[in-house]
C-alpha positions as CSV (number, residue, x, y, z in Angstrom):
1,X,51.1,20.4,-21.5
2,X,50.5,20.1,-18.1
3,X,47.7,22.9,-16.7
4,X,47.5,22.3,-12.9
5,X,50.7,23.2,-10.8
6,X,52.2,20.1,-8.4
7,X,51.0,22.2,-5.9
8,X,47.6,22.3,-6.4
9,X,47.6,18.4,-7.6
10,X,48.0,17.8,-3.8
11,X,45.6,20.5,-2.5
12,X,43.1,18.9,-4.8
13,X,44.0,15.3,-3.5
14,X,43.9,16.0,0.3
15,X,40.3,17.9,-0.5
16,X,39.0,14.9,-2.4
17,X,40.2,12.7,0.7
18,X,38.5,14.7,3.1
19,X,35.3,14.8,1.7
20,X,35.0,11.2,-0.2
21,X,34.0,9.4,2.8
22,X,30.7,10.6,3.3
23,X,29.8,11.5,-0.2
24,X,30.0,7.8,-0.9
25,X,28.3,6.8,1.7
26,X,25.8,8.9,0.6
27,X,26.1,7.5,-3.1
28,X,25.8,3.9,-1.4
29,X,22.5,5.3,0.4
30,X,20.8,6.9,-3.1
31,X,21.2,4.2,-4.8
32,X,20.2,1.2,-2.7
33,X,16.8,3.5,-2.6
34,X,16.9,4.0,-6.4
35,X,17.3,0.0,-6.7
36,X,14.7,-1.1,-4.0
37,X,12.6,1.9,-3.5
38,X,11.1,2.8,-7.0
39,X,7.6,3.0,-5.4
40,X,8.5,4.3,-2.3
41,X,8.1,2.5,1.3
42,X,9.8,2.9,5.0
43,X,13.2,2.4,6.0
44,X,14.4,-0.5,7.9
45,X,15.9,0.8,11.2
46,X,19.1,2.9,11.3
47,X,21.1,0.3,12.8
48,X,20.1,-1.8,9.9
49,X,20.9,0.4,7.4
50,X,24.0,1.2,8.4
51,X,25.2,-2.2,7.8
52,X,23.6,-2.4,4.8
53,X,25.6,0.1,3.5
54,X,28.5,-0.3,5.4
55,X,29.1,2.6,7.6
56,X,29.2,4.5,10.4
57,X,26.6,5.3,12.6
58,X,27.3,8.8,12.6
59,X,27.6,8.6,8.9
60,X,24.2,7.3,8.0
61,X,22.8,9.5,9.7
62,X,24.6,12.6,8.1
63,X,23.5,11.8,4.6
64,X,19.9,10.4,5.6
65,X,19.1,14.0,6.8
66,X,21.0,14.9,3.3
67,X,18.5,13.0,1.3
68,X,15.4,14.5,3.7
69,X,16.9,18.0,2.8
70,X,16.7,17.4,-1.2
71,X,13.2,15.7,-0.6
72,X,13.9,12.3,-1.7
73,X,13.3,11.1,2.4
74,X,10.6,12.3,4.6
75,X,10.9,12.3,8.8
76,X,8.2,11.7,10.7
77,X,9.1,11.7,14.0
78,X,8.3,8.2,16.6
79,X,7.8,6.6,13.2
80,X,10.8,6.2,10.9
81,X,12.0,7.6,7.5
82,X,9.8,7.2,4.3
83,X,11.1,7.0,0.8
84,X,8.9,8.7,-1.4
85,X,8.0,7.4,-4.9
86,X,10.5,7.8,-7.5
87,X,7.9,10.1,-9.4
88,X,7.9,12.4,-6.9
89,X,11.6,12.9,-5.9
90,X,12.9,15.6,-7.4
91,X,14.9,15.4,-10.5
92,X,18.1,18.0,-11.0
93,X,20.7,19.0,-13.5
94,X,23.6,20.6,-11.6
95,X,24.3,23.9,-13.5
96,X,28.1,25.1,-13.7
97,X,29.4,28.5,-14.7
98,X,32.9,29.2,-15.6
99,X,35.1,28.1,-13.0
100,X,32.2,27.0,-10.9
101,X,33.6,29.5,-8.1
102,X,31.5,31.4,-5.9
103,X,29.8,35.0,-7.3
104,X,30.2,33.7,-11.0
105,X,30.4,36.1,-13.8
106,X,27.4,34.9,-16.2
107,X,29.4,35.2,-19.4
108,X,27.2,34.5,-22.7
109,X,23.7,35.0,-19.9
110,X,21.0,35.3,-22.7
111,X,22.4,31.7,-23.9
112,X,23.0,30.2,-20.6
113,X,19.3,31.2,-19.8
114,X,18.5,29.3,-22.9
115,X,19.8,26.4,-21.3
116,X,18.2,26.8,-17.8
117,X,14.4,27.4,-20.0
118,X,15.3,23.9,-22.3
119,X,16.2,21.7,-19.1
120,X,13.2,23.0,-16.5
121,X,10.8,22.2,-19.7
122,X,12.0,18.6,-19.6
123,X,10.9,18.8,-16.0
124,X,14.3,19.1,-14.4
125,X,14.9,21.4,-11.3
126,X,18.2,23.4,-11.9
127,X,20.9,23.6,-8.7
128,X,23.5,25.8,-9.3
129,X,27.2,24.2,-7.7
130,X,29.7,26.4,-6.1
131,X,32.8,26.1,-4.5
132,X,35.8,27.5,-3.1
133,X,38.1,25.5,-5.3
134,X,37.0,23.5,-8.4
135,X,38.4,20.6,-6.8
136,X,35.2,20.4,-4.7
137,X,32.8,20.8,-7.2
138,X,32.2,17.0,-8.0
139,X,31.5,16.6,-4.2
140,X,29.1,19.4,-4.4
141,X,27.3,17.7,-7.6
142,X,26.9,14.4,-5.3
143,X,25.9,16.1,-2.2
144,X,23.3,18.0,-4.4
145,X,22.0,14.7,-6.0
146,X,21.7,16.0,-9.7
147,X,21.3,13.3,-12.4
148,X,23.3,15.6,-15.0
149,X,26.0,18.1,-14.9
150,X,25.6,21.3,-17.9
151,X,28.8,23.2,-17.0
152,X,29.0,26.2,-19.4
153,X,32.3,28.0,-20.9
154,X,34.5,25.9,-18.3
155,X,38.3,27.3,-18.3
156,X,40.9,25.5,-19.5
157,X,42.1,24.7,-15.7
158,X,38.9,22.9,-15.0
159,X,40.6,19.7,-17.5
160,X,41.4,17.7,-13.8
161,X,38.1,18.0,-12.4
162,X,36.3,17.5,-15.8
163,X,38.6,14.6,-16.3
164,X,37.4,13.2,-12.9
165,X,33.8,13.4,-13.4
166,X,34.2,11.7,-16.7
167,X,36.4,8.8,-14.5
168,X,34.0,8.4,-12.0
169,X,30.9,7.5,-14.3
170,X,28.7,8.7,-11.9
171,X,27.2,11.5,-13.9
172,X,26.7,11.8,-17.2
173,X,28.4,15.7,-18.1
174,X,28.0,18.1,-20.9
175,X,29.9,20.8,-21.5
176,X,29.0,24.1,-24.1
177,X,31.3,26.2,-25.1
178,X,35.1,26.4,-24.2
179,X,36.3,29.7,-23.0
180,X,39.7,28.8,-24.3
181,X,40.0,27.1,-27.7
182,X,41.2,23.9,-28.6
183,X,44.2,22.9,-30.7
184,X,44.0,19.8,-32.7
185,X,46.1,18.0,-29.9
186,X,43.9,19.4,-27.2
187,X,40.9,18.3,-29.1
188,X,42.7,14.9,-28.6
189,X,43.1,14.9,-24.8
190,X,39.6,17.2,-23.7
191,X,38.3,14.6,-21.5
192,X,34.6,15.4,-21.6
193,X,31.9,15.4,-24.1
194,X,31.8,19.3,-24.9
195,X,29.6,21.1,-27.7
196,X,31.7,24.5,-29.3
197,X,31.7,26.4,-32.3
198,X,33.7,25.7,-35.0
199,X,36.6,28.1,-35.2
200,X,37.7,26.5,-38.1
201,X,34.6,27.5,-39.9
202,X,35.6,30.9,-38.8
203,X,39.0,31.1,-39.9
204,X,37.7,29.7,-43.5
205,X,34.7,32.1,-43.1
206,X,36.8,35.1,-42.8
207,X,39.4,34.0,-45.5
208,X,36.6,33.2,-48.4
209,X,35.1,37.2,-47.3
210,X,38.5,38.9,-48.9
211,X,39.6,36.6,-51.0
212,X,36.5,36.8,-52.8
213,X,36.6,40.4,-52.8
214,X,40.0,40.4,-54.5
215,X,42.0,41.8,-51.3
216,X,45.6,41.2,-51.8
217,X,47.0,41.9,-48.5
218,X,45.3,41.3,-45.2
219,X,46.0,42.5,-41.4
220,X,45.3,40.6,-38.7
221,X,44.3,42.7,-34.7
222,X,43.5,40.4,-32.3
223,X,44.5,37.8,-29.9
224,X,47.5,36.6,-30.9
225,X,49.7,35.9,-34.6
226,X,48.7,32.0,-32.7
227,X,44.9,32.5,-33.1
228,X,44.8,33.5,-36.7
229,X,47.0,30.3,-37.4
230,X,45.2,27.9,-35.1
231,X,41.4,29.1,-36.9
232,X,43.1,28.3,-40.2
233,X,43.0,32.7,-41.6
234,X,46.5,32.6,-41.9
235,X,46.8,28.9,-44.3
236,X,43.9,29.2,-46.3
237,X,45.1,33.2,-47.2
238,X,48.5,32.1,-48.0
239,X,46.9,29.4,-50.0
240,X,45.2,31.7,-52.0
241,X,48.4,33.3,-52.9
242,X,47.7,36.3,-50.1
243,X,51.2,36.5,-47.9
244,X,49.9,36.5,-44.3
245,X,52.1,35.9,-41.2
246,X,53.0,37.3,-37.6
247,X,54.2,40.5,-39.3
248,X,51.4,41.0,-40.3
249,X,49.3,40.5,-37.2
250,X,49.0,43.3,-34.1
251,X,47.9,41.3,-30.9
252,X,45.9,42.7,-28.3
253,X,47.4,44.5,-25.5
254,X,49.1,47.7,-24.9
255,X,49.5,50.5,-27.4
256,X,46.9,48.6,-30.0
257,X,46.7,51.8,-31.9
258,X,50.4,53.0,-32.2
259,X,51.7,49.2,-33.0
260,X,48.6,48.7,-35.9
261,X,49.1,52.3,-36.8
262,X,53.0,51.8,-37.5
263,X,52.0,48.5,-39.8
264,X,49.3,50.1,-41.2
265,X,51.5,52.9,-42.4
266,X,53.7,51.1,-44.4
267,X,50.9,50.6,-47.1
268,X,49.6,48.1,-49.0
269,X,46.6,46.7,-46.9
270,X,43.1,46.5,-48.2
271,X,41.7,44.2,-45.4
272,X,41.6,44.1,-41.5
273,X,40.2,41.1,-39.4
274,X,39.7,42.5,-35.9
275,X,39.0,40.4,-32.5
276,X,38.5,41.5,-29.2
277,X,37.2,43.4,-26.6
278,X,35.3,47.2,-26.8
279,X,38.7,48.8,-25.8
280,X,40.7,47.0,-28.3
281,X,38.1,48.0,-31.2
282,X,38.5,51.5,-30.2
283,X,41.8,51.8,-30.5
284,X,42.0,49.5,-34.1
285,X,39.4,52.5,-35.3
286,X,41.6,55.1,-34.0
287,X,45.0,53.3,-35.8
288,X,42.9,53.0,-39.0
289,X,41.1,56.7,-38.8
290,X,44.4,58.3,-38.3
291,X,45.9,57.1,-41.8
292,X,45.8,58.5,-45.1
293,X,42.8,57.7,-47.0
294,X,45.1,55.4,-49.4
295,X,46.2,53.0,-46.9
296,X,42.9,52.8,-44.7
297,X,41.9,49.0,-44.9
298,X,38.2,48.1,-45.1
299,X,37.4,46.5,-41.7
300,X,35.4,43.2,-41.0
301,X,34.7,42.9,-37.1
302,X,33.6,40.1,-34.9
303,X,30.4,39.9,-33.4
304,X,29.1,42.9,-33.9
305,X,28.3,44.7,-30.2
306,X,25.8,47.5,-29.8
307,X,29.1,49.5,-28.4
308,X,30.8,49.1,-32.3
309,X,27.3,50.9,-33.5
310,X,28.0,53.8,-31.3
311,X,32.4,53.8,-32.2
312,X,31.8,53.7,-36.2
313,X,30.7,57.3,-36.3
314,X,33.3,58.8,-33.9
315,X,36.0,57.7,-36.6
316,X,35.2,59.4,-40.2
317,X,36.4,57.8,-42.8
318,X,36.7,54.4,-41.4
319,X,35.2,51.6,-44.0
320,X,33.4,48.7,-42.4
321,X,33.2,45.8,-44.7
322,X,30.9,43.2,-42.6
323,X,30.5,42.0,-39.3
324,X,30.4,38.9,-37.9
325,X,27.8,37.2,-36.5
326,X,28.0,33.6,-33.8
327,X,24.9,31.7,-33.4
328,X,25.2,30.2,-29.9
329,X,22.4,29.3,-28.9
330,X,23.1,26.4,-31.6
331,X,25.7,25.6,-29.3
332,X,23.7,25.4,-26.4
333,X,20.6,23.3,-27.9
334,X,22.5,21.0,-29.0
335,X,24.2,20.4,-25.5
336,X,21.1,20.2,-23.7
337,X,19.5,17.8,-26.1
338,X,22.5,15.6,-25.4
339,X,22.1,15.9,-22.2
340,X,18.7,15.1,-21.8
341,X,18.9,12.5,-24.4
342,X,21.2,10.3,-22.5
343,X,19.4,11.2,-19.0
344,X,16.0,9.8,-20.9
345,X,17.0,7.1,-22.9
346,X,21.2,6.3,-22.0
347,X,22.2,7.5,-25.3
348,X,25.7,7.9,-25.8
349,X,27.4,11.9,-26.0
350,X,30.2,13.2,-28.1
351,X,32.0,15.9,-28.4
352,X,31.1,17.8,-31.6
353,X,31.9,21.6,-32.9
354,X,28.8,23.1,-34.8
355,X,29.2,26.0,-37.6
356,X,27.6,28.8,-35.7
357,X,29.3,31.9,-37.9
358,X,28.1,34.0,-40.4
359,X,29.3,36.9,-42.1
360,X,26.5,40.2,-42.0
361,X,27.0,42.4,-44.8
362,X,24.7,44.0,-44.4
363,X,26.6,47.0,-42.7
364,X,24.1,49.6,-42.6
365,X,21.4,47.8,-41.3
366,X,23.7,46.6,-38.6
367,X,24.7,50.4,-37.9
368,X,21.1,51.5,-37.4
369,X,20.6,48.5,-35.2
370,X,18.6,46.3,-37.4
């Protein structure tokens, strides 16, 4: 499946042409000093560096004030340039967000402040990269100098920029969490070393809650019918012996409550499995509060919000059954230690999903916000 228009192939391409020149110059310039200037010292003469590293005048120059801006190069003027010591340059992981665009929505903060606390206690300075369009972000993680890239809940768009990075070699790239999931054959193709939660665990999770409860027909309000399949809620009910299928499902968008309510009513459902956001779980309450008492399923949520605590109440007669419950900051320690793992020592990253879910039953507790 191809993700990036035609169009925005060759937007990316003249962008990456543009900017290349003088980001590898720079590239050339950071690591001759890396290579001959591990304890520091003074830089030959301009003239002679620029034919070391084969380029421009004009060039050298640009990304020598670079590297005094990051404070790997001091200027002293009459004198020269002086490489400091490699123990006092400054060491960065470049930080992205989403689509890496500028005013990012910090989606999943508390975790990705988890991240920022784990890396600056390893003694790494955080830069956060921004740019207008993705395609400029690996430019902005050279002209930044980072050593590592921790790009967190990347879109599924981001695949040609991700898939650049990783072709490069330059820097070694991490990613937690996928806003959207994978498919087995995406999971093929994902071009970067990524750390997510297991939805299959999820799907199983779910399944094994009414199944072992002894529900014999299950509803589905979420996403999409695709979702239940693709977490594995829809085989591993039928396997059971449960029918389950896009009938049975409601998927998010308009008129939640009068297409669940309309399922709901012809009978026969013990159990609802409900996704989504606060204004789709209002209206799955309102759907299920407005039935008889007979045909009411008992409702397992995920991830139970502080807003469900305050909806329950407003809907008498509505039974939750459990809530569920994602660990990700399992997610995210696991990425960073990756990350800084290969940084310290070279080891070699992976991708890997973790089994972050849990099912609370513990529904009162959860109510009165324990």
């Amino acid at each position: 499946m191809n993700y990036i228009s035609n169009g925005e192939q060759g937007r990316m391409a003249v962008e990456k042409d543009r900017s290349w020149a003088h980001l590898e110059a720079l590239g050339k310039l950071r690591r001759l000093i890396g290579a001959d200037y591990q304890e520091g010292g003074w830089l030959p003469p301009n003239r002679v560096m620029c034919e070391r590293c084969g380029v421009s005048y004009l060039t050298y120059c640009k990304a020598l004030r670079r590297l005094v801006l990051d404070g790997s190069v001091r200027s002293y003027p009459r004198k020269g340039y002086c490489v400091l010591p490699a123990l006092h340059r400054p060491r960065k992981v470049g930080l992205l967000q989403g689509d890496g665009g500028d005013s990012p929505f910090l989606y999943m903060a508390h975790d990705l402040a988890e991240a920022i606390r784990q890396l600056s206690e390893a003694d790494f300075m955080l830069q956060l990269l921004q740019a207008r369009t993705m395609a400029k972000l690996p430019g902005q993680a050279l002209l930044h100098n980072v050593s590592g890239l921790y790009w967190h809940c990347p879109p599924r768009k981001a695949r040609p920029v991700i898939k650049e990075l990783n072709e490069r070699g330059a820097l070694p790239l991490v990613i937690a969490g996928l806003h959207d999931p994978l498919d087995a054959d995406d999971a093929l193709r994902f071009p970067g070393n990524y750390v997510e939660a297991d939805l299959q665990q999820l799907g199983r999770l779910r399944a094994e809650f009414f199944i072992s409860r002894g529900h014999r027909r299950v509803a589905y309000a979420g996403n999409t019918p695709w979702f239940a399949e693709h977490i594995g809620l829809g085989p591993a009910l039928r396997e059971a012996g449960i029918p389950f299928g896009p009938e049975d499902c409601v998927a998010a968008g308009d008129d939640v409550s009068g297409r669940l309510g309309a399922l709901l009513a012809k009978g026969g459902f013990t159990g609802l499995s409900v996704d989504g956001d606060l204004a789709h779980d209002e209206a799955v309450l309102a759907a299920v509060a407005a039935q008889e008492a007979v045909k009411r399923p008992g409702l397992l949520f995920r991830l139970g919000a502080s807003q469900l605590r305050s909806l329950i109440p407003k809907h008498p007669g509505v039974k939750l059954l459990g809530v569920e419950r994602q660990d990700f900051g399992s997610v995210v320690e696991v990425a960073t230690g990756m990350l800084l793992r290969n940084l310290a020592e070279g080891t070699p990253m992976s991708p890997r999903k973790l089994p972050v879910f849990r099912i609370d039953l513990d529904v009162e507790g959860f109510l009165h916000g324990q």
